[in-house]
C-alpha positions as CSV (number, residue, x, y, z in Angstrom):
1,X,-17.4,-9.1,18.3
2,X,-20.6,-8.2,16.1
3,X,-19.9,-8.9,11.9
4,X,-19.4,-5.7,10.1
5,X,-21.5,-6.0,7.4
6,X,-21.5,-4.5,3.8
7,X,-24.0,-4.3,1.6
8,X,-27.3,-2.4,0.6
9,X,-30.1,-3.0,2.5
10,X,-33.2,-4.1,0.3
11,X,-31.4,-5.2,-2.2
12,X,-30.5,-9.0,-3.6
13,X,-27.3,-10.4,-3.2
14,X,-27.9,-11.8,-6.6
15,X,-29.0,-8.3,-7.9
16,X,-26.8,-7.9,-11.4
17,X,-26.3,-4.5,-10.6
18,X,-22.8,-2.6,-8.8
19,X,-23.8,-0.9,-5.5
20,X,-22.7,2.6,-4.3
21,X,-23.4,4.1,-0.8
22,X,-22.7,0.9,0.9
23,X,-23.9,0.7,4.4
24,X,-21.6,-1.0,6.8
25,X,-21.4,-1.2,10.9
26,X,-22.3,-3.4,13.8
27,X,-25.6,-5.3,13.3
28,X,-28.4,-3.4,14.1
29,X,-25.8,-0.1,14.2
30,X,-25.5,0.7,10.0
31,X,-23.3,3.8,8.8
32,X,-23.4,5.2,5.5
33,X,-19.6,4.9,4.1
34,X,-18.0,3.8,0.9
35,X,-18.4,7.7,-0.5
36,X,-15.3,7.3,-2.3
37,X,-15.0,5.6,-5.6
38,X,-15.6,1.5,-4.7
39,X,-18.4,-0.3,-6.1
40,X,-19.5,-3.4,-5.1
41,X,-21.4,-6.1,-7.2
42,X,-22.4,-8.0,-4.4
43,X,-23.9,-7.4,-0.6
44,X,-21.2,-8.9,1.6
45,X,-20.6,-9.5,5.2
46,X,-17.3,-9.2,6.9
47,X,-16.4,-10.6,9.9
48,X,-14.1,-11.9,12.5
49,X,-12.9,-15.4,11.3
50,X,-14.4,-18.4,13.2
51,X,-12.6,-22.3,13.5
52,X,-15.7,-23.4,11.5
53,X,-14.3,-21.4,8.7
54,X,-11.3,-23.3,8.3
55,X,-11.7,-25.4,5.2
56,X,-12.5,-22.1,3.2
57,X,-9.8,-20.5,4.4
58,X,-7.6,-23.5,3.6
59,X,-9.1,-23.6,0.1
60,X,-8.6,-19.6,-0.1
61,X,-5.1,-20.0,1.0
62,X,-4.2,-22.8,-1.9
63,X,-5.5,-20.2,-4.4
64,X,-2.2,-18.0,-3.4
65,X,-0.1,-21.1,-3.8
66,X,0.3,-22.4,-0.2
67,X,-0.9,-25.7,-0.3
68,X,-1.7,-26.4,3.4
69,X,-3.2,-29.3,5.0
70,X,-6.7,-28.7,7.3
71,X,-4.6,-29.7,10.5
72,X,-1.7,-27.0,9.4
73,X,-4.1,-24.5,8.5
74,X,-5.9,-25.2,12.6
75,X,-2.6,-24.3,14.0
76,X,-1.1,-21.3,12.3
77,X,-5.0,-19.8,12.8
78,X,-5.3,-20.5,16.0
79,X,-1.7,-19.0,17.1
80,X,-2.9,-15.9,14.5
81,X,-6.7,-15.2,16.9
82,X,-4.6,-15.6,19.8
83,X,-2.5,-12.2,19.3
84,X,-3.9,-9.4,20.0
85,X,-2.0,-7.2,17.5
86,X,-3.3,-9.4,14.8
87,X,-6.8,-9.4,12.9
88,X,-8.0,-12.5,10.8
89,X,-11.1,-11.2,8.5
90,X,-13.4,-12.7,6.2
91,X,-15.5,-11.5,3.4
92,X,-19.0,-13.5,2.7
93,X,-21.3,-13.5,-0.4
94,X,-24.3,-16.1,0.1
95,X,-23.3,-17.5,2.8
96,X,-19.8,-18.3,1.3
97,X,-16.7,-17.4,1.9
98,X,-15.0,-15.7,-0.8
99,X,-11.7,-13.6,0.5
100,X,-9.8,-13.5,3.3
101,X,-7.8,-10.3,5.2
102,X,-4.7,-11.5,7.7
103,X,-3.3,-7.2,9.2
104,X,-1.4,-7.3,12.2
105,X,0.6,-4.8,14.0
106,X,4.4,-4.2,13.5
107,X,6.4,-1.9,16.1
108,X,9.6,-1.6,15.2
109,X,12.9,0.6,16.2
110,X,13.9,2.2,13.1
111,X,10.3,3.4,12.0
112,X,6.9,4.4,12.9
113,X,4.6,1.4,13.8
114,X,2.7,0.4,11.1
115,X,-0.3,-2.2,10.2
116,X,1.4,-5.1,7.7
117,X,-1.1,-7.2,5.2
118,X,0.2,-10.2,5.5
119,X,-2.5,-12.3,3.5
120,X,-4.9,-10.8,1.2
121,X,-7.2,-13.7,-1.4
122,X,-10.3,-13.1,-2.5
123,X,-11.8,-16.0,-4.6
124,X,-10.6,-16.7,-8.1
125,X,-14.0,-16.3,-9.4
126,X,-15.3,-13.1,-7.8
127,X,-11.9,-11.2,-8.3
128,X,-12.3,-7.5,-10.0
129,X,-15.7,-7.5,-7.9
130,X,-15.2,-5.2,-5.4
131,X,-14.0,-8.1,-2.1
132,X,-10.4,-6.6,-2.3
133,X,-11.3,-3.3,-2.2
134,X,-13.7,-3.8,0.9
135,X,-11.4,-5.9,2.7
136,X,-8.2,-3.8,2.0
137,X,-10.6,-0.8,3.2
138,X,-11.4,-3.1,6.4
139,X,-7.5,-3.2,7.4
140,X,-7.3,0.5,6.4
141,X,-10.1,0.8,9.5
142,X,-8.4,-1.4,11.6
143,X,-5.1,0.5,11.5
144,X,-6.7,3.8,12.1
145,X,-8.8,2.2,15.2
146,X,-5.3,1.4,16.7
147,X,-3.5,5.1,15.8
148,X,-1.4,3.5,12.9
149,X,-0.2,6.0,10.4
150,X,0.2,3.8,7.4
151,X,-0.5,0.2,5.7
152,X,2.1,-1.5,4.4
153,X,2.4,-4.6,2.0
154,X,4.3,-7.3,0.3
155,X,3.6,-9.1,-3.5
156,X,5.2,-11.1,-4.8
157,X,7.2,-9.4,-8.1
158,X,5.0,-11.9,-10.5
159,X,1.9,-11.4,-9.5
160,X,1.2,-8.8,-11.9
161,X,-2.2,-8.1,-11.2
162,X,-2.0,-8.0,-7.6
163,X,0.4,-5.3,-8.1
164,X,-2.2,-3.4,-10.6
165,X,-4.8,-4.0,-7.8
166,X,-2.8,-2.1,-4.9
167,X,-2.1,0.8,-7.4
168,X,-5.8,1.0,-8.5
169,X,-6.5,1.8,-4.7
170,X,-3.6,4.1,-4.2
171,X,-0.7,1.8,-2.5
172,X,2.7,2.5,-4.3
173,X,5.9,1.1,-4.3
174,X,8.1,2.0,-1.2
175,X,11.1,0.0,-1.4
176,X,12.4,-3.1,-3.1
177,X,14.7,-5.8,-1.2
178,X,15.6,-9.5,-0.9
179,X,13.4,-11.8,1.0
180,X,16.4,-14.3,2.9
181,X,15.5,-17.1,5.4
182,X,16.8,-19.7,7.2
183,X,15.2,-23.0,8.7
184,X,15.8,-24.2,11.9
């Protein structure tokens, strides 16, 4: 699969200034999008994840609180590429990695199918940049690719301004219930 890649063509990554009229598509294939309100402060690229990529996503993934060893981290993201009803995305700024998208596909009896953020981190310092926005919009795309009608997502009551983020970009509060688990 080509990278999708978002940016401005002809202009710095290290550029000071915010972009609007970002170009994204298949190499070679660019598309003028991003005509609503986002602006981004840095050309990106987003892509597929790769196995190379899994120390920055281990390192991304400590950032949410889930301290996880490399080896760990191999085996949940290899099960994760496998399905088909599951995308694993990254966003990259000078050739680093600096946020991370996990969507996948949930059918389910009592509702319409819908397209489930499981994991959403974009670097501690590029946060407020515009990475969220782009990948959140990514898993907007994806879902509408695969005739979902919504996008649906879980934070954690204190983070606060993960919360604030979702509303900024129009998600709102659906329902409220108790998380319950048991190990086997």
């Amino acid at each position: 699969m080509a990278a999708l890649f978002i940016g401005v063509a002809a202009v710095a990554i290290s550029s000071p200034g915010y972009f609007r009229g970002v170009l994204t598509g298949e190499a070679g294939h660019a598309n003028r999008c991003g005509e609503g309100s986002w602006q981004y402060k840095y050309a990106m690229i987003v892509r597929d994840v790769q196995p190379a990529d899994l120390s920055a996503v281990a390192v991304l993934l400590g950032q949410l609180g889930y301290e996880l060893d490399e080896q760990e981290v191999r085996g949940r993201l290899d099960r994760v590429r496998k399905a088909s009803d599951h995308s694993v995305r990254v966003a990259v700024v000078d050739g680093k990695i600096v946020g991370l998208l996990h969507v996948f596909e949930r059918p389910a009896l009592e509702k319409p199918c819908e397209a489930v953020v499981q994991s959403l981190v974009v670097d501690a310092g590029l946060r407020g940049n515009g990475v969220g926005a782009a990948l959140m919009q990514e898993a907007e795309a994806w879902a509408r690719d695969r005739g979902l009608a919504s996008v649906v997502l879980y934070t954690r009551t204190d983070r606060d301004a993960a919360r604030a983020f979702y509303e900024r970009i129009g998600y709102g509060l659906s329902a409220t219930s108790h998380f319950m688990r048991r190990d086997l």
